[in-house]
C-alpha positions in Angstrom: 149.1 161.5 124.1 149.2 157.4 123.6 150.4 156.5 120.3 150.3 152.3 119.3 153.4 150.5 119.1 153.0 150.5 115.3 152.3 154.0 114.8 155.1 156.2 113.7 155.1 160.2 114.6 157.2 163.1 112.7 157.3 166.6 115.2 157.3 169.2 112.7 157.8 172.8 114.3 156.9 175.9 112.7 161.2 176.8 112.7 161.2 173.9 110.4 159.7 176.1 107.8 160.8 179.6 108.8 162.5 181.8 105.9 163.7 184.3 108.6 166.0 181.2 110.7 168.9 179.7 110.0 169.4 176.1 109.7 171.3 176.5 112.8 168.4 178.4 114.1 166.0 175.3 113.7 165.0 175.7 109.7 164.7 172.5 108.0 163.4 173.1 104.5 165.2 174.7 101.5 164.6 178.2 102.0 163.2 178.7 98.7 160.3 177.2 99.8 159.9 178.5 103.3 157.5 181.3 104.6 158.1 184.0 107.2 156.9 183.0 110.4 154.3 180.5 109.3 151.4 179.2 111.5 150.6 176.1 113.1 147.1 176.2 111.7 149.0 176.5 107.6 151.1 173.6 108.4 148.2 171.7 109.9 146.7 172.6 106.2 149.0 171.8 104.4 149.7 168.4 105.9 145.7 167.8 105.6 146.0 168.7 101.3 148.8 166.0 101.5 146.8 163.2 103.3 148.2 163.3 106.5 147.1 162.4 109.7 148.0 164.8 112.0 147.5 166.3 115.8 148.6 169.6 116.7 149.9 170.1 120.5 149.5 174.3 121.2 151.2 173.7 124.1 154.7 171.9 123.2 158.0 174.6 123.6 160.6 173.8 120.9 163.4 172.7 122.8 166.1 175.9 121.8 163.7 178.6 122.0 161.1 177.4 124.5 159.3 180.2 124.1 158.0 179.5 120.6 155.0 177.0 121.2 153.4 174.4 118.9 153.8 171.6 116.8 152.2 169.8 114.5 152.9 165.8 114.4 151.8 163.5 112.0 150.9 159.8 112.6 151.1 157.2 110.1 150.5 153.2 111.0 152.7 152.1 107.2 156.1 151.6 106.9 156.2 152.4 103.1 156.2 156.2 103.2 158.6 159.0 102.8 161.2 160.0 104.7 161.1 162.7 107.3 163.1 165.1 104.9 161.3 164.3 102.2 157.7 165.2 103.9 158.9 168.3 105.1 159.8 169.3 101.8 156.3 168.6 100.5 154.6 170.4 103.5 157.2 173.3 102.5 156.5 173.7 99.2 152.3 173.6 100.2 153.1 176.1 102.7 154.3 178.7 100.0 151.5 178.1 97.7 148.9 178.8 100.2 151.3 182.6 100.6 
């Protein structure tokens, strides 16, 4: 994948938002707004009801448990929008509507 110099890219993997890990484990979200084992195809969702511009690689390994594949990452070309945390919060909290 060829991304522009100007183009910045978030990785989120589905441990971000997994109720059943840890934040050691991987989980990035509050838990209160995670979902058990959630999809790649739900986060890809919910980042498309928030505007995002996204491509999902089936074929990435998260790097401490290589074994779970997929990740969705989401492009965006201005520098005026949220913080990493923040957009994972709001993908969260999409996720466990959508549940």
């Amino acid at each position: 994948m060829f991304f522009g110099k100007k183009e910045r890219r978030i990785i989120l993997w589905p441990a971000y938002f997994d109720s059943t890990k840890t934040v050691k484990e991987g989980r990035k979200a509050p838990k209160k707004f995670c979902v058990e084992s959630p999809k790649l195809k739900e986060i890809a969702k919910a980042a498309s009801k928030l505007g995002y511009n996204f491509i999902i690689d089936k074929e990435a390994g998260y790097p401490s448990a290589w074994w779970e594949k997929g990740r969705v990452i989401l492009i965006s070309t201005s520098g005026k929008e949220d913080s990493k945390s923040k957009k994972i919060k709001k993908i969260a909290k999409e996720l466990r509507e959508f549940r």
